[in-house]
C-alpha positions in Angstrom: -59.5 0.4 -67.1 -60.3 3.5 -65.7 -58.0 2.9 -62.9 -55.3 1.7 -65.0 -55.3 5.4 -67.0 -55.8 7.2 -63.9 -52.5 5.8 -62.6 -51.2 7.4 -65.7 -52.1 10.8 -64.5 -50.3 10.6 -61.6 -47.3 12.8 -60.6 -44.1 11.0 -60.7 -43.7 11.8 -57.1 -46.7 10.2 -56.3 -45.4 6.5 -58.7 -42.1 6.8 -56.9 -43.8 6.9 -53.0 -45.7 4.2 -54.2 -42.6 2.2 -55.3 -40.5 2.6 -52.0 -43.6 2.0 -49.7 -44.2 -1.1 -51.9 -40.6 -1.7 -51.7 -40.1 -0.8 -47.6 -43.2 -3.3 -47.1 -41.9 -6.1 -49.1 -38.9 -6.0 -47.4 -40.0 -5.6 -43.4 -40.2 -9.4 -42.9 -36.9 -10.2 -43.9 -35.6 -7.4 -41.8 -37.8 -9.1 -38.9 -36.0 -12.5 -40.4 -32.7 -11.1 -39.9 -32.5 -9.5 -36.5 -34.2 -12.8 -35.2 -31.9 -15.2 -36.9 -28.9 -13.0 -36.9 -28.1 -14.4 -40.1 -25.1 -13.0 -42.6 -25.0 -13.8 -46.6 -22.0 -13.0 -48.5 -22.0 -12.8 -52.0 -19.1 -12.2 -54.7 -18.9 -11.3 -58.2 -15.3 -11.8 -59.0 -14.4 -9.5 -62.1 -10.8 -10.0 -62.3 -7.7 -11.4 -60.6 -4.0 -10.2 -61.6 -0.9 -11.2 -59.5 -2.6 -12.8 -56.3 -5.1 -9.4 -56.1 -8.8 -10.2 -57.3 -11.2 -7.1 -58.1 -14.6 -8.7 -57.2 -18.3 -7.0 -56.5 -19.9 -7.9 -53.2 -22.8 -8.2 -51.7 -24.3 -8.5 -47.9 -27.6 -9.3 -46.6 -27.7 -8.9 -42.7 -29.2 -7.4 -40.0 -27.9 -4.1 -40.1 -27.9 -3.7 -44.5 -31.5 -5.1 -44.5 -32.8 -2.7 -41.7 -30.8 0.2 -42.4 -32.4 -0.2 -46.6 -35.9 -0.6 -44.7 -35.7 2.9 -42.8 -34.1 4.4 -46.1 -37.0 3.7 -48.2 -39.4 3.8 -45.8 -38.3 7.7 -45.2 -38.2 8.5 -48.6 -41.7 7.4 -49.6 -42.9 9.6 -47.0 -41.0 12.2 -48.4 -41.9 11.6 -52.2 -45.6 11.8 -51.0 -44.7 14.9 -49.4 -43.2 16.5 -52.5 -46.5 15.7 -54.4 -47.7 18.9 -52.6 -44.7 21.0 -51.6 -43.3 20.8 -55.3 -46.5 20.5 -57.2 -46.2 24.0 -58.9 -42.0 23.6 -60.4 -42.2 22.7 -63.8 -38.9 20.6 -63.3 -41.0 17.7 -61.1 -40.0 14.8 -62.9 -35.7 15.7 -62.4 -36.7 16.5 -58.6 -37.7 12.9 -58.8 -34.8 11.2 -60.8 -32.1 13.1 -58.4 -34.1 11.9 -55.4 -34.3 8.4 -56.2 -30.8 8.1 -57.7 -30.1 9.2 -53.8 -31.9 6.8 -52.8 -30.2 4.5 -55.0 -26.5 5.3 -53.7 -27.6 4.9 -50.4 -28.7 1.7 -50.5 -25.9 0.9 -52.8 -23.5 2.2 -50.2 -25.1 0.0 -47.6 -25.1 -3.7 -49.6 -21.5 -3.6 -50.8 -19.0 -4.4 -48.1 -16.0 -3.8 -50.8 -13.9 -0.8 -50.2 -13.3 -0.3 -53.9 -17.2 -0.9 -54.8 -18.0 1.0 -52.1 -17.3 4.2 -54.3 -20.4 3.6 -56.7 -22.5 4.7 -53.1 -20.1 6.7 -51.8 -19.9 8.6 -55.1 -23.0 8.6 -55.6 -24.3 10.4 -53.0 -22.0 13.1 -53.2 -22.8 13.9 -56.8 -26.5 13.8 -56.7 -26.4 16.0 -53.2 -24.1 18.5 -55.2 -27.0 18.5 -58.0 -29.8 18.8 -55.1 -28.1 21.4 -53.4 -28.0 23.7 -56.4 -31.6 22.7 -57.6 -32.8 26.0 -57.0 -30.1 27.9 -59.2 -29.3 31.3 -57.5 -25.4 32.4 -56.6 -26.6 31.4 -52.8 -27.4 28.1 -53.6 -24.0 27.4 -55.6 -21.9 28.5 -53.0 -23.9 26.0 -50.6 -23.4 23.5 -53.4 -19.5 23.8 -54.0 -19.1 24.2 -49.5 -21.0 20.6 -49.7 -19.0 19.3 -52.7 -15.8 20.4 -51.9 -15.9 19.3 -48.0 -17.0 15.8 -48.9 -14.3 15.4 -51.1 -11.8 15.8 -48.6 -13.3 12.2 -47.7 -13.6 11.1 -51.1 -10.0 11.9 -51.2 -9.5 9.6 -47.9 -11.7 6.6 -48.8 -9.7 6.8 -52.3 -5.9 6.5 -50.2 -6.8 3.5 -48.1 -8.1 1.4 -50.6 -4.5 1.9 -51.8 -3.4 0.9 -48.0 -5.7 -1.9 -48.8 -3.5 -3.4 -51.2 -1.3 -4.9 -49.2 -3.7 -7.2 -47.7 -4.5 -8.7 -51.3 -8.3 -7.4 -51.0 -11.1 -4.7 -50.4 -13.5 -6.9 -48.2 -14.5 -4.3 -45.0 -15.4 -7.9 -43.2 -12.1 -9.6 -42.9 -9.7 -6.6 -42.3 -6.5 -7.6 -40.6 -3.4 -5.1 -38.8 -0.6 -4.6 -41.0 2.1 -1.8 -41.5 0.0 0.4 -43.2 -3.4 -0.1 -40.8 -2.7 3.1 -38.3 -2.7 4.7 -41.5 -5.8 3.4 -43.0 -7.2 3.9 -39.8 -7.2 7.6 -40.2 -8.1 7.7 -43.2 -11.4 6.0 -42.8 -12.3 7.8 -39.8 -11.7 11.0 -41.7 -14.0 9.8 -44.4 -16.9 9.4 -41.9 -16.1 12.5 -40.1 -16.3 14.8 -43.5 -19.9 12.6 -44.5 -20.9 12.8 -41.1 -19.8 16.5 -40.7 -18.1 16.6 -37.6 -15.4 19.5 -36.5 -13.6 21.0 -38.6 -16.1 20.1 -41.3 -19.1 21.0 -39.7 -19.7 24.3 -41.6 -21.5 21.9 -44.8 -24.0 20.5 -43.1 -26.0 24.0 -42.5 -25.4 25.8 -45.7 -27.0 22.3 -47.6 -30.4 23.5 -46.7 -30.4 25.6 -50.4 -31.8 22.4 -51.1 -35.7 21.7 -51.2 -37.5 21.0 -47.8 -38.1 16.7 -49.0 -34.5 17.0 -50.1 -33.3 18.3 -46.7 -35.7 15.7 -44.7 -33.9 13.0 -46.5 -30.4 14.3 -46.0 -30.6 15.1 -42.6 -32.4 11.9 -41.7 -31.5 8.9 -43.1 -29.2 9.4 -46.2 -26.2 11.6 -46.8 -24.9 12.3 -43.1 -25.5 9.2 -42.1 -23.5 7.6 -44.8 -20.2 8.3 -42.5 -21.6 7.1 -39.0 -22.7 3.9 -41.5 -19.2 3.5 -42.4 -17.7 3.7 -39.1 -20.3 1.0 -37.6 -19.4 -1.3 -40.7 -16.0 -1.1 -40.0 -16.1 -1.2 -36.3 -14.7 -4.3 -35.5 -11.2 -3.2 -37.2 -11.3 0.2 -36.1 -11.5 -1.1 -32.3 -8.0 -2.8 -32.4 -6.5 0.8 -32.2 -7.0 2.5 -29.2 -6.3 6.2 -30.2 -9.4 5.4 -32.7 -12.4 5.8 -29.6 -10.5 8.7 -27.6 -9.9 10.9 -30.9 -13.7 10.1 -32.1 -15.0 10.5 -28.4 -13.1 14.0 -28.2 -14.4 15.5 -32.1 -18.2 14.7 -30.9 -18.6 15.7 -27.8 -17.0 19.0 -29.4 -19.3 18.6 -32.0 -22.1 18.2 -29.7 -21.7 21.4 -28.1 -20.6 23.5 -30.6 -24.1 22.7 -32.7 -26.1 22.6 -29.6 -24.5 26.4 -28.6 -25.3 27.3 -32.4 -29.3 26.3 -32.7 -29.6 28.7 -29.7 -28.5 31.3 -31.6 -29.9 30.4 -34.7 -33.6 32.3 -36.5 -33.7 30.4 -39.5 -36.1 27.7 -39.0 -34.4 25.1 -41.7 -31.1 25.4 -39.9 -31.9 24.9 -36.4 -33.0 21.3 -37.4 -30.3 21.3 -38.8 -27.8 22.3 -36.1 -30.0 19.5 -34.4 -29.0 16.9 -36.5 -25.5 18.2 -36.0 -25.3 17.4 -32.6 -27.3 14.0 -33.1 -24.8 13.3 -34.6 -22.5 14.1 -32.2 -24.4 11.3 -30.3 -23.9 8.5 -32.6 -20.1 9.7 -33.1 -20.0 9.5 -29.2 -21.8 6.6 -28.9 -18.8 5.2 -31.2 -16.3 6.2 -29.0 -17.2 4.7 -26.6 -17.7 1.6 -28.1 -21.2 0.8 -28.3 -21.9 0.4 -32.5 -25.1 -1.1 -31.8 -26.3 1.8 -29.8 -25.6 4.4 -32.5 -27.3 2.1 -34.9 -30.1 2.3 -32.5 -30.2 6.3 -32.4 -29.3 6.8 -35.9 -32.7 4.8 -36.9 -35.0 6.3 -34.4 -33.1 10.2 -35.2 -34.0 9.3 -38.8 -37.6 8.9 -37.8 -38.5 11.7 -36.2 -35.8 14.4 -38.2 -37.5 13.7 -41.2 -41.3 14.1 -39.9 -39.9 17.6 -38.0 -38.0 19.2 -41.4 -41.7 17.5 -43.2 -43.1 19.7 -40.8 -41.1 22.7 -41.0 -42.0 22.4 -44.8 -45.4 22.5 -44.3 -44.9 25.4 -42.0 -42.7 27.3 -44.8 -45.4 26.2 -47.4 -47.8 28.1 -45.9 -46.2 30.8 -44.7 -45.1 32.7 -48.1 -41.3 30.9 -47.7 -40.6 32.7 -45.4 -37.9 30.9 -43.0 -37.6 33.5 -39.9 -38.6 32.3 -36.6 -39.7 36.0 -36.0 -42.1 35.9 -38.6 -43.9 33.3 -37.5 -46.1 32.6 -34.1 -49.3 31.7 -32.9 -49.4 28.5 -35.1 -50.9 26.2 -32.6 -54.2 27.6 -33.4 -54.0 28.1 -36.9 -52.3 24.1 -38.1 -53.2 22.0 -35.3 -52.1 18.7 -36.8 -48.8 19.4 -38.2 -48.1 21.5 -35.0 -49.2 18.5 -33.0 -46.5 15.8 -35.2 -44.0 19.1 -34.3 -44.2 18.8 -30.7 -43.8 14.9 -31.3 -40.8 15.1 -33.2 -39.2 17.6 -30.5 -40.3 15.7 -27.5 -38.5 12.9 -29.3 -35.6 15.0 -29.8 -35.6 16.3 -26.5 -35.6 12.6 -25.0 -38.8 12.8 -23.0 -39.4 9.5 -21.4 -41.3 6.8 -23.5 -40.9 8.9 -26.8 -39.1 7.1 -29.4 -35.9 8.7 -28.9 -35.5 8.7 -25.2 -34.8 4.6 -25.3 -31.6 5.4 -27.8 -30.5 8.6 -26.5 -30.9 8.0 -22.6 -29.2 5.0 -23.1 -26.0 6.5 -25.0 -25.7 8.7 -22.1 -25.9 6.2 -19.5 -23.4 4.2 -20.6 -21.2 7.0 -21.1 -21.9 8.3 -17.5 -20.9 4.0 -17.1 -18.0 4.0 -18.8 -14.3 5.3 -17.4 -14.9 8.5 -19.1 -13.3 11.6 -18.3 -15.0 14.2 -15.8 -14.8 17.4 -18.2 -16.2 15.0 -21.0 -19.1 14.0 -18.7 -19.5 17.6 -18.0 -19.8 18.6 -21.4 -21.8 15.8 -22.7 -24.7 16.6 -20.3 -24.4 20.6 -20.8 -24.9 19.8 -24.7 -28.0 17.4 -23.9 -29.6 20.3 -21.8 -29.0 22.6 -24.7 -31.3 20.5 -27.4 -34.1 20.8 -24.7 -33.1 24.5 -24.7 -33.3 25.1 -28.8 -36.1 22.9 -29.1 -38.0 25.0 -26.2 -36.7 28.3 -28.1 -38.2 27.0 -31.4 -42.0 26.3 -30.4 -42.0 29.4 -28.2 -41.0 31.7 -31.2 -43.0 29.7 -33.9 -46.0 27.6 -32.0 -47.0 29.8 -28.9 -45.8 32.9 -29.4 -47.5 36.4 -30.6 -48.7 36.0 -34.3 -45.9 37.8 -36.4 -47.1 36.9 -40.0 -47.1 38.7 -43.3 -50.6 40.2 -44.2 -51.7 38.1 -46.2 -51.3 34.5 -45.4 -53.2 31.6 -45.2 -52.4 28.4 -43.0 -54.6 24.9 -43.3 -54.0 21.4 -42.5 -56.3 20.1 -45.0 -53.6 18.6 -47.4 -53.8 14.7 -47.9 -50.3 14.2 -49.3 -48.6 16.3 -46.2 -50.5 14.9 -43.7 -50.4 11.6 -44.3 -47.0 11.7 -44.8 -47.1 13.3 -41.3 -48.7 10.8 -39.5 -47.2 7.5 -40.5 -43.8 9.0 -39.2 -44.9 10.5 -35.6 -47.2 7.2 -35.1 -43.8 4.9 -35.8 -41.4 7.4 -34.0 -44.0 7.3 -31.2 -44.0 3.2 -30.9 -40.8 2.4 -33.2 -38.2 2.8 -29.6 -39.6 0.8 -27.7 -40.4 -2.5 -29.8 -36.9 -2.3 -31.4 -35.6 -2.2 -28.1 -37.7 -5.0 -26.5 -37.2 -7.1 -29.6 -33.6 -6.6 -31.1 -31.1 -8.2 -28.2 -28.3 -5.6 -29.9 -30.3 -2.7 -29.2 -30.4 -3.8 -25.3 -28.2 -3.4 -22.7 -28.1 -3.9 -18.7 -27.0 -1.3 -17.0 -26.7 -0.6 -12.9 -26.6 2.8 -12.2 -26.9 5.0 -8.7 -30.4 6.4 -8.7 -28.9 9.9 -8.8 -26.8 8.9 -12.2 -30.6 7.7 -13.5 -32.5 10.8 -13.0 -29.4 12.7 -14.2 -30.5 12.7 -18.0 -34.4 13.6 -17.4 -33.2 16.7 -14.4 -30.8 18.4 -17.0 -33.2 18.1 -20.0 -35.7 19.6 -17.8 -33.3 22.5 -16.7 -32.9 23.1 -20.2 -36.1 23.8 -21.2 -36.8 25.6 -17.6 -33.8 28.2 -18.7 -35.0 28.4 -22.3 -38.7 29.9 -21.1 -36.6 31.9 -18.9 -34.6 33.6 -21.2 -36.9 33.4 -24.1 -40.3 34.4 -22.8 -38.9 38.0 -21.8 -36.4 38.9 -24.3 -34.5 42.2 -23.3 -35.3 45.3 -25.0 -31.8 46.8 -25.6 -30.7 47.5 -28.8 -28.4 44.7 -30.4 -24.9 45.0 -30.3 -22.6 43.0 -32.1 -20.2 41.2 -29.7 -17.2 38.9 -30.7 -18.8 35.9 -28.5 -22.3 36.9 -30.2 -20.7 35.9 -33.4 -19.0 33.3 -32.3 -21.5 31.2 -31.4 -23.8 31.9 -34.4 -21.0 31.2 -36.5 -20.4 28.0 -35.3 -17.0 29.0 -33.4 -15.8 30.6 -36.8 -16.0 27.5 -39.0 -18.4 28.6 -41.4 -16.4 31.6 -42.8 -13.4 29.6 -41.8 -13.9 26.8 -44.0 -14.9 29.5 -47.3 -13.0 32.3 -46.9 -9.7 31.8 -46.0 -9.5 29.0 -48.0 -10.6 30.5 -51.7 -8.8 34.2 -50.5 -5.2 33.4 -51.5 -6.3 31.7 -55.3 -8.6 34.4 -56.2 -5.5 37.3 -54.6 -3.2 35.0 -56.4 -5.1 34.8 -60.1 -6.2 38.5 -59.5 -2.6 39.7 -59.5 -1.4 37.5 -62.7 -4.6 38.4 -64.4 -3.6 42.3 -63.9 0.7 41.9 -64.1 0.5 39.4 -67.3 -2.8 38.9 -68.9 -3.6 43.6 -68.5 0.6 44.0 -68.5 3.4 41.9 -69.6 1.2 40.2 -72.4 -0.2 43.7 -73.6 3.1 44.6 -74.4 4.7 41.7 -76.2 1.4 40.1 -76.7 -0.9 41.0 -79.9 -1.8 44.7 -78.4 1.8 45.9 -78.3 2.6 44.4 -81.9 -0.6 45.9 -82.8 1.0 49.0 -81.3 4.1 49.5 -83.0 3.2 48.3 -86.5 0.2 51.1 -86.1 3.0 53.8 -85.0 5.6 52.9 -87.7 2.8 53.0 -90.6 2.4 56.5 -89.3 5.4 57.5 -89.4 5.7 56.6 -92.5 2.4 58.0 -93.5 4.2 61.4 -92.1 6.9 61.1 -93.9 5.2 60.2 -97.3 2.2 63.1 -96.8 5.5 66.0 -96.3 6.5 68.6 -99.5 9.4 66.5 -100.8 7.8 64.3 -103.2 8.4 60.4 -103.0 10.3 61.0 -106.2 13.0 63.1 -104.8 12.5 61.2 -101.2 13.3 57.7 -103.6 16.7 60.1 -105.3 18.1 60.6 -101.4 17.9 57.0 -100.6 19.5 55.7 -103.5 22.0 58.5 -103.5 22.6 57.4 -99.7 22.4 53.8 -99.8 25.0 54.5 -103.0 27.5 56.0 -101.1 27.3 53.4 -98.3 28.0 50.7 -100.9 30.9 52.9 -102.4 32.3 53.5 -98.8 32.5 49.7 -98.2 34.6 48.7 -101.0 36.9 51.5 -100.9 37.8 50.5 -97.4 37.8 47.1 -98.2 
């Protein structure tokens, strides 16, 4: 009885963990079930048929649905238990929770429904409740970030919306049993675009960064395993179709490797600790994109699941970090925290070594294996080259990141207190390093999709180990003696931190023609044209004719003899009409 009440008590974050873990658990043997039977069940709801064209609900249960829901959950419980700590003082806990799990619930919404037009529900979804996570904390910062996010991903909402009308044509909605038709270059495009705007590649990469206004848990689930990988989902869904078209792989093979390198070049520049995981996840995602383009689905599958892993136990983390660090987000303000929170720092240098792809973490059997094959595949050489330069660049930030904040000279506040001795964070902590530790290697040994043969030169091998090592050589080069000029700002410095102009690209010139426009019709009509012939200039001249009268009444002729002149006058006008007449 006791227990029963005391379950009660408990935080709603704490209920909800408990749900999805339940949920994650129950569902792992089917997942298992799946992948070894490489079974597919199709179900459909038909709602209505008019003219040949039926409007039906479906469902799939496979492989790639039933794992993808497992990771999804699986990630969020660890983040719910998270947020029993991190948000236990807001007074708004039990919303926190609601918007979380409706994520949660689009997600996996988006990932069962292979119908283009039920697809929305997901789709939708997730970029309402991100909009409402984004501004949770409600300061003019955080609404800007909120309506960049909103506003970019409706550009795809925009695209998914036009080709289910292209769809129409073909009588249904079903992503499965897509067929070429008239308007399929078309459709084409507009999917792609829809992935690319979820999945914030170039030109909409500027999103992804500014959505860390959210919460830390909210930002481990995003950049993990819900909202940016939504698009990379939809691409892998619809792969089969999208490969009849061969400008499809060279146009996504081109926006990621850009995409890549452009987030890669960015973290290096970056001080705020939130966003150079994020830039991170920028250019994993670049990865999967690439791994897309060059025509391996199952390999981007493979990397999205083992990137979700380890993202969300480095942001959990970083949120411990910023916890106990008065919230303070600057690299330069941090340092020395080896010694002060050995554990977390410990799942840290997991989570990078993973990102990094040392050999035998979690991410080196996904990542080294993308890059193989493209180094296999007829790529071109200036691809190849800058492929490789972007993969020594995430050794490079990640190096840059521990030396400012784990190893480096203590540069804390005065008063601060670190400590590892939370239950909720460090649990949460260790069930995702020890999967991302083990998780690569068994999916790779026992999921046939995830496993490919490959015979390359020794030479081509090593390549992927030698220039993530001369990363992280040139990033204790450059970081361990930092020059002691003064700053100056150069157009290449800003550049790069400004991820090649696309985050004040994508605001700026964008809202600076409406606001100029309404500005001027707000001064010409609403302060000019309407004054006059609007309520203040009647006001106006009915307020300068009564005094005028007034003036005329208040004078020494009396209104007696003033009355006696305008008769007399209005007399002789009368009088002057009929005599001419």
């Amino acid at each position: 009885m006791k227990l029963f009440w005391g379950f009660f008590k408990l935080k709603s974050s704490s209920i909800s963990s408990f749900m999805l873990f339940f949920y994650a658990v129950s569902i792992f043997p089917f997942t298992i079930y799946f992948f070894m039977t490489n079974k597919c069940i199709l179900m459909e709801w038909e709602i209505f048929s008019a003219s040949s064209t039926t409007m039906s609900l479906s469902l799939i249960l496979d492989p790639v649905g039933i794992s993808f829901s497992n990771v999804v959950c699986f990630i969020s419980a660890c983040v719910m238990l998270f947020s029993s700590s991190y948000m236990s003082t807001d007074i708004f806990l039990s919303r926190f929770v609601s918007l979380v799990m409706m994520f949660v619930l689009s997600m996996n919404l988006l990932v069962f429904i292979p119908n283009l037009a039920a697809l929305l529900i997901g789709w939708d979804g997730l970029g309402i409740v991100s909009f409402a996570l984004v501004v949770y904390y409600q300061n003019p910062k955080s609404l800007s970030a909120g309506m960049l996010t909103a506003l970019a991903n409706r550009i795809g909402d925009v695209m998914l919306l036009l080709s289910i009308g292209f769809c129409v044509i073909q009588g249904h909605w079903n992503i499965l049993f897509m067929w070429q038709n008239s308007f399929s270059p078309i459709l084409v495009f507009c999917v792609v675009v829809a992935g690319m705007t979820k999945s914030a590649q170039i030109p909409f990469s500027s999103w992804l960064p500014a959505a860390m206004a959210a919460p830390t848990p909210v930002s481990a689930l995003v950049h993990s395993s819900t909202l940016v990988t939504a698009g990379v989902f939809i691409l892998i869904r619809f792969f089969p179709f999208l490969n009849m078209f061969t400008g499809f792989k060279i146009g996504l093979l081109f926006v990621s490797v850009l995409t890549l390198l452009m987030a890669g070049i960015g973290a290096n520049y970056e001080y705020d600790l939130k966003k150079v995981i994020a830039l991170s996840t920028l250019s994993q995602l670049g990865v999967m994109m690439m791994s897309l383009g060059l025509g391996m689905p199952f390999l981007a599958l493979f990397h999205l699941y083992t990137h979700a892993l380890f993202k969300a136990m480095l942001f959990l983390c970083a949120g411990a970090i910023i916890h106990n660090n008065s919230n303070s987000q600057d690299l330069r303000q941090l340092g020395n925290l080896w010694n002060q929170m050995p554990l977390t720092i410990s799942c840290l240098n997991v989570a990078n070594l993973a990102l990094c792809g040392a050999p035998f973490m979690s991410g080196f059997y996904s990542k080294d294996l993308i890059l193989e094959t493209s180094l296999h595949s007829p790529s071109n050489f200036l691809m190849l080259v800058l492929i490789f330069l972007a993969t020594g660049m995430t050794a490079a930030y990640s190096i840059r990141l521990s030396i400012y904040s784990l190893w480096g000279h203590s540069n804390h506040m005065k008063m601060h207190q670190n400590y590892d001795e939370d239950v909720k964070v460090t649990w949460a902590v260790i069930l995702l390093s020890t999967i991302s530790i083990f998780i690569g290697k068994i999916m790779q040994m026992t999921v046939l999709e995830f496993n490919s043969v490959l015979v390359l030169p020794m030479a081509h091998k090593l390549l992927t180990i030698i220039v993530t090592l001369l990363g992280g050589w040139l990033a204790i080069v450059i970081w361990q003696s930092p020059s002691l000029d003064t700053i100056t700002v150069k157009k290449s410095l800003s550049f790069n931190s400004l991820m090649w102009f696309l985050a004040p690209l994508s605001t700026q010139p964008v809202i600076l023609l409406p606001l100029n426009a309404g500005s001027n019709f707000f001064k010409s009509l609403d302060q000019g044209w309407l004054e006059v012939f609007g309520g203040q200039g009647i006001f106006l001249l009915s307020k300068n004719s009564s005094m005028v009268n007034q003036l005329f009444q208040s004078k020494l002729i009396t209104s007696f003899i003033m009355m006696m002149i305008t008769s007399g006058m209005l007399l002789l006008i009368v009088m002057s009409f009929y005599f001419m007449n």
